[in-house]
N, C-alpha and C positions, 0 to 999 in steps of 0.2 A: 342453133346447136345447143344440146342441152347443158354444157357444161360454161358455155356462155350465159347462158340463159341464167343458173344457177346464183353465175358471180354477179351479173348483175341483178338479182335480186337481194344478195347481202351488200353489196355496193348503196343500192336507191336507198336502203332501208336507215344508210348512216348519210346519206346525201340529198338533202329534202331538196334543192336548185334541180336535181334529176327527175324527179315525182312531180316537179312544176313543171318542166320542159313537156312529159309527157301528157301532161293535164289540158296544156293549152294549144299540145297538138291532135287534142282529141283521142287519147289514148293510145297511138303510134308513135317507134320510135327504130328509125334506119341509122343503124348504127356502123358511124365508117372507122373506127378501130376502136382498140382498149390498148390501154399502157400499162405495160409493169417495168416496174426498178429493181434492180437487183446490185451487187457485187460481180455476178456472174450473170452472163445471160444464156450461157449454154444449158443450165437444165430447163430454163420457160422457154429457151427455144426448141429444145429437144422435144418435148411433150409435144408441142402443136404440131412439129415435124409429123411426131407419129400420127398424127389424127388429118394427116395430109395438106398443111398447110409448107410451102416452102419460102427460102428466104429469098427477097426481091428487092431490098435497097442496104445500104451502110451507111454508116454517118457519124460523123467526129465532133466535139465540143468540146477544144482544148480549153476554153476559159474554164468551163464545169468539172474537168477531170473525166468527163465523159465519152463512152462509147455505145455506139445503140444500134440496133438492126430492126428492120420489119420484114413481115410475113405475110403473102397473101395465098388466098386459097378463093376458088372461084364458087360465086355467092354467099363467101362466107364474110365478114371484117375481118382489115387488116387487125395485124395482131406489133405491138410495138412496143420493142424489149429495149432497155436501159442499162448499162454497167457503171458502176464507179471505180476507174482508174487507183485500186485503193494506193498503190505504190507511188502516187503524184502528191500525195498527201503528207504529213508532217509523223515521225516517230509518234506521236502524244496521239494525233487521230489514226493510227495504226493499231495503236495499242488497245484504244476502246472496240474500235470495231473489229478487233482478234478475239474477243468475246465471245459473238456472233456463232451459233452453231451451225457446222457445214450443212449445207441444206440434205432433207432424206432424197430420196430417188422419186423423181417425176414421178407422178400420177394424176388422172384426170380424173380429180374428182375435188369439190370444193373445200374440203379440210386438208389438202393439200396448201392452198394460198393461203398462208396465217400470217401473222407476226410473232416474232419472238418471245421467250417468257420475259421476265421483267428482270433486267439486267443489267439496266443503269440507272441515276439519282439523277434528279431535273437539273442540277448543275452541271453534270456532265454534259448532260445531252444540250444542255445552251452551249457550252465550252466547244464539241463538236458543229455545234451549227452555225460558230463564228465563222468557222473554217471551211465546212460546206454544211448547207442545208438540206442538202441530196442526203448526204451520210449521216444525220441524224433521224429523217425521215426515215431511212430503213431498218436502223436501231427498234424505232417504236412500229414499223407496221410491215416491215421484208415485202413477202409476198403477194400482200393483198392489193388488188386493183390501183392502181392510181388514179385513172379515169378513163372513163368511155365518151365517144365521140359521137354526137348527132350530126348525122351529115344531112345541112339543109341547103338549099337554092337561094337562099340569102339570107349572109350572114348579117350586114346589117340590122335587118329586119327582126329576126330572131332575138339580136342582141338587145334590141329595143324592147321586144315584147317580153324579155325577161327580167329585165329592169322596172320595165312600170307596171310588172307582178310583182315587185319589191325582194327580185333578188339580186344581190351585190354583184354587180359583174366586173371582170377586167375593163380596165379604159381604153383600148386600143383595139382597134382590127390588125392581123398579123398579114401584110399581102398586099398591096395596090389592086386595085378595081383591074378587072381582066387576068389576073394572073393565075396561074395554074393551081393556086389551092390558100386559101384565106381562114382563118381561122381567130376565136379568142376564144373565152372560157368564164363560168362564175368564180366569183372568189370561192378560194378553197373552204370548206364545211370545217369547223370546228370538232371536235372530237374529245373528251375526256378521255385523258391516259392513264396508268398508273406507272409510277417510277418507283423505286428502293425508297423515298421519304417522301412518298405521297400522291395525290395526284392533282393532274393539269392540265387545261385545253391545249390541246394542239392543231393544227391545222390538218386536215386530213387529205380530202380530196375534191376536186373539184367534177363540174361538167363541161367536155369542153366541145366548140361549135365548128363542123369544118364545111366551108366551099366549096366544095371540087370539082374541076372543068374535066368534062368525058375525056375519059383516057388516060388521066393522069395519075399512076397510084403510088406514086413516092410521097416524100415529104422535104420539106423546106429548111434546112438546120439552122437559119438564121432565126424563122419563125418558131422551131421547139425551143430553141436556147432561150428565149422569152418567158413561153407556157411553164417551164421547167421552175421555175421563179415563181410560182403562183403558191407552191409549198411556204413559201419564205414565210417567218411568223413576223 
């Protein structure tokens, strides 16, 4: 789809672990979802709605403040929307991310996924990311991809051969052998932000690696509550 197509190519271009993946698989790259975070996930779900994808699982993450849903549409990737529970959170981190401008009105097209203008000072945004790291993340990047998914036939295997290409990966596989969907992911990419007094790396986004046994096209919320921490600086 070309508006997938699109985001991952402003995506790979800030995520060099994605341009490896696709190198050493010879150029190909079967992509089993994208994730976005949001405050709301009603407008990133609304858009893919209209482009004919519908909703097909739910999922909670009471430790994260989280609520999230996915999308599927046949032959297309799932699509996998995130919320942050902002009312779970404290006065002080309500107050930063009341900032936050209401998002405009869906549209499919790539200048629609941005990030906000520059809107807080890199001490705020550590102050916020004591509290959650989800909510400082969308501070500096709202709607832009989080990650895209390679869906390969073993995950170990992959995880290996990203590693001794010398890219940082997570340490763990997410799933026991046989089970319906295994997953990890590279460390997330580094990113130069800018804040109100300057600017700073922050962790961006990652690639991450999924299993999947025929037929299964949910997802596992013990295994995202994990991935979801790969932001963490």
């Amino acid at each position: 789809m070309k508006l997938l197509d699109e985001l991952w190519d402003g995506y790979a271009a800030k995520v060099p672990y994605a341009r490896t993946f696709v190198e050493l698989a010879g150029g190909t790259f079967r992509n089993d979802h994208v994730a976005f975070r949001s405050l709301d996930l009603a407008p990133v779900a609304s858009l893919f709605e209209s482009l004919g994808w519908r909703r097909a699982g739910k999922y909670d993450f009471p430790d994260a403040h989280l609520n999230a849903i996915h999308l599927s549409k046949v032959g297309e990737p799932r699509i996998f929307v995130s919320e942050l529970r902002v009312n779970d959170l404290s006065p002080r981190a309500r107050q930063l991310l009341a900032r936050l401008p209401a998002p405009e009105a869906p549209r499919a097209d790539p200048s629609w996924f941005v990030g906000p203008k520059v809107l807080f000072t890199g001490s705020e945004l550590l102050e916020l990311e004591r509290e959650s790291q989800y909510a400082a993340w969308i501070c500096l990047f709202d709607r832009e991809v989080n990650h895209f998914t390679a869906a390969v036939d073993d995950v170990e295997s992959w995880a290996a051969r990203l590693r001794d290409a010398g890219v940082p990966m997570k340490g763990e596989i997410e799933g026991e052998k046989g089970a319906p969907l295994r997953q990890t992911a590279t460390r997330a990419a580094p990113r130069q932000v800018t804040t109100l007094d300057g600017e700073r790396d922050w962790p961006y986004a990652y690639l991450e690696l999924a299993e999947r046994a025929p037929g299964f096209d949910g997802f596992v919320t013990a295994q995202a509550r994990q991935l979801f921490e790969m932001t963490k600086r």
